[in-house]
N, C-alpha and C positions, 0 to 999 in steps of 0.2 A: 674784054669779057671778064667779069669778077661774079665765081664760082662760090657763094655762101653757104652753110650750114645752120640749119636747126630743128630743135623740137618743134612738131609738128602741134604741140599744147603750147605753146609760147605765143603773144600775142602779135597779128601781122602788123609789118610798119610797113610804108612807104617804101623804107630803102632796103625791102626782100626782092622789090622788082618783082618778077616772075616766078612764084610758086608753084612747084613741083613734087609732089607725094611720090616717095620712091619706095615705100612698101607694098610687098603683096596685099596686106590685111588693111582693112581701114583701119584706123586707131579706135582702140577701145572706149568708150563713152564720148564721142564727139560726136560734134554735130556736123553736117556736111560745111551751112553756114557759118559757122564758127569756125572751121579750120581754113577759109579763106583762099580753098585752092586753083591753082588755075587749070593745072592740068596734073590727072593721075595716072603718072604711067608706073604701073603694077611690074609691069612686064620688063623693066629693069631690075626688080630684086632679085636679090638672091635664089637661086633653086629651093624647092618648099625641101628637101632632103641637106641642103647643105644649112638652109636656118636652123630647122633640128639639130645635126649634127653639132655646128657652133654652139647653141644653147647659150647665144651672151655669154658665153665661160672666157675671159681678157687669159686665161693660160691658153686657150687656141687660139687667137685670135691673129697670129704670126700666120698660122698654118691659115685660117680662115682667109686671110686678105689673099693670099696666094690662088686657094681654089678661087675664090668669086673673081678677084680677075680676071683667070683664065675663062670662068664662063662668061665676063662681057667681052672676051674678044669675040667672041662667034652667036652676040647677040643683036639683035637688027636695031632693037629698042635705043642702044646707047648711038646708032646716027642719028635717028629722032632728036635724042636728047641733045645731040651736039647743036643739029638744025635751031632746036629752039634754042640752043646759049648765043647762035649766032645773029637773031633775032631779037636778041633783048640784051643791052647791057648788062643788066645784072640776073642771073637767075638764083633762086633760093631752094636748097635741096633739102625737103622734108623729111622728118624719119619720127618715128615714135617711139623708140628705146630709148632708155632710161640712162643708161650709159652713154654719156659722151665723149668718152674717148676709146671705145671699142665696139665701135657698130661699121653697119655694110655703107651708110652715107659717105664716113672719112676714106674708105678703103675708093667709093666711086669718085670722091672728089679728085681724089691723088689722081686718079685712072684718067679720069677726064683732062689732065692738068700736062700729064707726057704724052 
């Protein structure tokens, strides 16, 4: 099972396999079309109070990975999510921040991974 990353504005290939939108919010100015997704589960991000509180700020983002952890251990969404990585070779985890190296995707990827 190989567990990928990306912007959810990036163009889809072939080898995203299985696309999966893992924010609450749709992405701002997209088109349903054009973001190629296969399935959106919402209900894997972050708590709408713990995105707030992060604010993309990479000096929380230590403390951040830590809370949203803790919130997918006691969320139902991430066996979903497992069921589909066991279903498809490859799945592609969508995100639409702008940062890529301090968003809630890399914190779910890890999570997913142990």
């Amino acid at each position: 099972m190989s567990i990928k990353l990306k912007r959810v504005y990036e163009k889809a290939e072939a080898a995203d396999g299985y696309r999966v939108l893992i924010d609450r919010l749709w992405p701002r100015g997209l088109k349903k079309e054009a973001a190629a997704v296969d399935v959106w589960l919402k209900e894997i991000a972050p708590s709408p109070e713990l995105r707030s509180w992060f604010g993309h700020d990479p000096e929380k983002f230590h403390e951040f990975s830590k809370l949203y952890s803790a919130e997918l251990k006691n969320n139902p969404a991430v066996a979903e999510l497992r069921a589909l990585a066991k279903q498809h070779k490859t799945i592609t985890l969508l995100y639409g921040a702008r940062d890529t190296e301090h968003n809630h995707a890399l914190v779910l990827q890890a999570y997913l991974k142990n």
